[in-house]
C-alpha positions in Angstrom: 10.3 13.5 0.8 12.3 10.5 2.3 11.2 7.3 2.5 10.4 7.5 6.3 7.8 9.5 5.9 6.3 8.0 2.8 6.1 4.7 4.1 3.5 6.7 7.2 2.3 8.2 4.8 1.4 4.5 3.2 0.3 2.5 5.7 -1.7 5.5 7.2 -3.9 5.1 4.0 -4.1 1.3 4.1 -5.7 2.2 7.5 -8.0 4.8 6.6 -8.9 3.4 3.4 -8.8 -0.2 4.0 -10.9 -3.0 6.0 -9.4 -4.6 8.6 -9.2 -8.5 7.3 -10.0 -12.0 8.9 -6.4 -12.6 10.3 -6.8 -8.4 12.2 -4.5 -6.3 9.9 -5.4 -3.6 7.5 -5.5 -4.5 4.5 -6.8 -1.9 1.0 -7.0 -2.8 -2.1 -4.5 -1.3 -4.7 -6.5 0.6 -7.2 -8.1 2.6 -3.9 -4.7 3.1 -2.8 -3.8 4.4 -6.2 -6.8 6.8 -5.9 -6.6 8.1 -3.0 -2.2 9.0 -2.5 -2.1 10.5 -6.1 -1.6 13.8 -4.7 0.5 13.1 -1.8 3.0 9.4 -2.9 4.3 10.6 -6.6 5.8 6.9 -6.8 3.8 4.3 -5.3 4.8 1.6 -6.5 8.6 2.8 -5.1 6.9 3.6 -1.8 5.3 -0.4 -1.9 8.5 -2.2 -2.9 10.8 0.1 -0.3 7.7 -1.5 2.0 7.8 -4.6 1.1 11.3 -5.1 1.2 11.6 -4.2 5.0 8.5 -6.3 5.7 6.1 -3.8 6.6 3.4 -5.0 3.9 2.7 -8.3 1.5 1.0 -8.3 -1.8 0.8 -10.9 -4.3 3.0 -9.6 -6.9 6.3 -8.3 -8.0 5.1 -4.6 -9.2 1.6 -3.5 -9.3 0.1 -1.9 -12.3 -3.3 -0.1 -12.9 -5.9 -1.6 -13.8 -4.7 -5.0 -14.3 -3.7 -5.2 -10.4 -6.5 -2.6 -9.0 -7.8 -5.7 -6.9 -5.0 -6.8 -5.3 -5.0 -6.6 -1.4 -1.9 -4.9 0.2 -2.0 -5.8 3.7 -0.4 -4.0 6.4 2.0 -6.1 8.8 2.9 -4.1 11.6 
């Protein structure tokens, strides 16, 4: 799969799984992310640094790990 179509593939889930937050963007917390694109994102955490690096969502961290980051908001920017 190329990285077009994982990253809609991503920030389809941050909408469907996620809250919208008090600044209006989506915004789904990691461990429900993890959860729920198992089947279908085999790297995640490749997916959300390919993401973050073209600015497309922000999270407070460097590389997120389960469980220690399962909290952690990643919030959709476009």
């Amino acid at each position: 799969m190329d990285i077009s179509a994982e990253l809609k593939i991503l920030q389809d889930a941050i909408k469907e799984y996620g809250t919208v937050n008090s600044e209006g963007r989506s915004s789904c917390a990691y461990g429900i992310l993890f959860d729920n694109t198992a089947d279908t994102l085999e790297a995640l955490n490749g997916t959300l640094r390919a993401a973050k690096r073209q600015k497309k969502v922000a999270f407070d961290a460097e590389i997120l790990m389960m469980p220690k980051d399962k909290d952690v908001q990643v919030v959709l920017l476009e």
